[in-house]
C-alpha positions as CSV (number, residue, x, y, z in Angstrom):
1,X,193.5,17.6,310.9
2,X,193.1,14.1,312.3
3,X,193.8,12.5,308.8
4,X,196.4,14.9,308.1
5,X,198.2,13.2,311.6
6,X,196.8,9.8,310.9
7,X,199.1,10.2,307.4
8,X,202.0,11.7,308.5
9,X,202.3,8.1,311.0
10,X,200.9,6.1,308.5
11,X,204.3,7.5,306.2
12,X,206.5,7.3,309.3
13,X,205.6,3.8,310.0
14,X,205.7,2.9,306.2
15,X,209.4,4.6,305.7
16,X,210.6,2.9,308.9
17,X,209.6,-0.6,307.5
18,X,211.8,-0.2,304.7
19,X,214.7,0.0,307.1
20,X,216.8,-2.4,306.7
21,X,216.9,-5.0,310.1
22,X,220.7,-6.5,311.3
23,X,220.4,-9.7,313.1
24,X,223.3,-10.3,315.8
25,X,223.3,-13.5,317.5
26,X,225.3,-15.0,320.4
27,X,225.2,-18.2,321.2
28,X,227.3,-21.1,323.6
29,X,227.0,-24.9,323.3
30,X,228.1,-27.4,325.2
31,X,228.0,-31.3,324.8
32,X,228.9,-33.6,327.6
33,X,230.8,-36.9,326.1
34,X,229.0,-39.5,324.6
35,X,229.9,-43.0,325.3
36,X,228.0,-44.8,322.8
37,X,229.7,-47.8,321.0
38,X,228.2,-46.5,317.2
39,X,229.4,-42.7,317.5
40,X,231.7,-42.0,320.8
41,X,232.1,-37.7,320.9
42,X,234.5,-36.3,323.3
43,X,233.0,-33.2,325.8
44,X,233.0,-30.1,323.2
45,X,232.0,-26.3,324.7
46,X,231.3,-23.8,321.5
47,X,230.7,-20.3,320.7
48,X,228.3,-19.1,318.0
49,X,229.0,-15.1,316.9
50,X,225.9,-14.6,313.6
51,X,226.1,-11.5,312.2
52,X,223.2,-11.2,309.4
53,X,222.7,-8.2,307.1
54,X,220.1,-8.1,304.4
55,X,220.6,-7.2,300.8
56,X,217.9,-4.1,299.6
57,X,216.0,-6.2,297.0
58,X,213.2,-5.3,298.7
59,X,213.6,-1.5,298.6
60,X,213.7,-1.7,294.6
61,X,209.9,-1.0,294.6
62,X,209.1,1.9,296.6
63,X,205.5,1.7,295.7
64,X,204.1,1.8,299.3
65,X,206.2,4.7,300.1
66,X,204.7,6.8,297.3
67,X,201.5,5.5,298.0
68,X,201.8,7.2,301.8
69,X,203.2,10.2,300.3
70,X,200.3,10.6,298.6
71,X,198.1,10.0,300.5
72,X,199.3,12.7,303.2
73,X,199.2,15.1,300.5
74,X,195.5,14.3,299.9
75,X,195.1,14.6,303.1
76,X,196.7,18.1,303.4
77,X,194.7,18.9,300.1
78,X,191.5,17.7,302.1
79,X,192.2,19.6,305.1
80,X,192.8,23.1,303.0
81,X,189.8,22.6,300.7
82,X,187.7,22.1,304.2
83,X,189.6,25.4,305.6
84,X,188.2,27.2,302.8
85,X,184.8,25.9,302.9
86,X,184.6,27.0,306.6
87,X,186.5,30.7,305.1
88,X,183.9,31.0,302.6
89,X,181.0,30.2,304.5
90,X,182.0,32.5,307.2
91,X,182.7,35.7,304.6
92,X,179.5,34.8,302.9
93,X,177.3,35.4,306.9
94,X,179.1,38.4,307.3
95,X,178.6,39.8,303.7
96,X,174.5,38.8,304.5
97,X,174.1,39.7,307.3
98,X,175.9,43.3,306.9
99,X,173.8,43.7,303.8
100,X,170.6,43.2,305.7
101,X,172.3,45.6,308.7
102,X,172.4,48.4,306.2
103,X,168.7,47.8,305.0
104,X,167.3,47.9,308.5
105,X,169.1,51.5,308.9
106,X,167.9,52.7,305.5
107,X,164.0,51.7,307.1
108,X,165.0,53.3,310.6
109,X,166.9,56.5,309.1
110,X,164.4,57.7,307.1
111,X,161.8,55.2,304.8
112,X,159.3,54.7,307.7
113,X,159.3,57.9,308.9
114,X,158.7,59.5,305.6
115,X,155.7,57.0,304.8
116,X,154.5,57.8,308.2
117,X,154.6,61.2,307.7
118,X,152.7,61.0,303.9
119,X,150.2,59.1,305.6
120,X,149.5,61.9,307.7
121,X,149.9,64.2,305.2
122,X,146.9,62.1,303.7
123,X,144.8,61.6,305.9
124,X,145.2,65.9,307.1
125,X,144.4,66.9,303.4
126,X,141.3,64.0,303.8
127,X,139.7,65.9,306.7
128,X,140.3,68.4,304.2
129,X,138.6,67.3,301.7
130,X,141.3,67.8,299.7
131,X,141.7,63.6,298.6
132,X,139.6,60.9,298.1
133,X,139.8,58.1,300.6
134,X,141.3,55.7,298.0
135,X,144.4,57.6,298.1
136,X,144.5,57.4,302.2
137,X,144.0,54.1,301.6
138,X,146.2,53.5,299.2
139,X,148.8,55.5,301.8
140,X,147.8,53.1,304.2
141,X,148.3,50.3,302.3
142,X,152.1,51.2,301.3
143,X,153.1,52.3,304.7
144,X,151.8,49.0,306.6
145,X,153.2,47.0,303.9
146,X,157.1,48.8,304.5
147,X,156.4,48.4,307.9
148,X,155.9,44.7,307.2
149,X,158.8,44.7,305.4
150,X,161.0,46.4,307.7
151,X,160.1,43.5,310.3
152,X,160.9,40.7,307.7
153,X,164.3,42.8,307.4
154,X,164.7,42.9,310.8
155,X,163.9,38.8,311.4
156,X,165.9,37.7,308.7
157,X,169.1,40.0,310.0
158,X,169.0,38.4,313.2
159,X,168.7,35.2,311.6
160,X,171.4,35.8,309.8
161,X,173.4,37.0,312.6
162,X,172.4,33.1,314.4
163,X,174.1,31.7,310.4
164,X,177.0,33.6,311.2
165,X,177.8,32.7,314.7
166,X,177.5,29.4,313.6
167,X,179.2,29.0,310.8
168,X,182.0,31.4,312.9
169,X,181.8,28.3,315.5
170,X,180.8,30.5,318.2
171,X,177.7,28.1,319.0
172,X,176.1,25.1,318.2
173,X,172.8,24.4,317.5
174,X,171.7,21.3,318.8
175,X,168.7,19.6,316.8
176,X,166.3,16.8,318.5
């Protein structure tokens, strides 16, 4: 936004120097008399009125004005490329971190409860003797390994929640 202002002036300032200046002058003289034998001059009092207007060869080339024409617009340009940057950025925390939202309540709603509950089911028909204890294992196995995988899900939503507020400009990290 700064260069966008710092343009706009620069185009101001460059457009005003191509106005054209009028001089006015005013002026009054006056000579005492002059007794010398070579060049005697009576007392004289005068009045000067200048008026001076300047012809517009120098607005022929209106390079420099189209130079900080351009130059605003790039700067415009630059400012609306960096307002979508900051857009995109934004739309692309939200769209992460809502994806990993919805896969933390697909584990809460039903996933680990139903591993949970094989497990169970596993280690009941076990006791039984109705499974070998590779398969409670096995059971084991699958339901720690969603359960570490529902914690993962669970870290990386809250750190993209942090990405979003920061890219949103609600906080700022500050690194040392």
């Amino acid at each position: 936004m700064k260069n966008v202002d710092v343009a706009a002036k620069e185009l101001k300032v460059t457009q005003r120097e191509r106005n054209p200046d009028f001089d006015i002058a005013l002026g009054y003289n006056y000579n005492t008399e002059v007794r010398n034998e070579i060049a005697p001059a009576p007392r004289f009092s005068g009045v000067t009125v200048g008026v001076a207007v300047p012809l517009k060869f120098s607005n022929a080339n209106k390079g420099a004005l189209r130079a900080a024409e351009f130059r605003k617009q790039q700067a415009e340009i630059n400012y609306q490329q960096a307002e979508l940057e900051v857009q995109t950025s934004v739309m692309q925390s939200l769209r992460q971190y809502l994806s990993l939202l919805t896969q933390v309540k697909r584990y809460e709603t039903g996933m680990l409860d139903n591993a949970l509950s094989i497990l169970n089911g596993k280690i009941y028909s076990y006791e039984r003797g109705e499974t070998s204890r590779m398969e409670v294992l096995i059971a084991r196995q699958t339901h720690d390994e969603l359960r570490t995988a529902y914690i993962e899900t669970v870290f990386n939503s809250f750190a993209a929640l942090i990405e979003l507020e920061r890219n949103a400009g609600i906080w700022d990290v500050a690194v040392e």
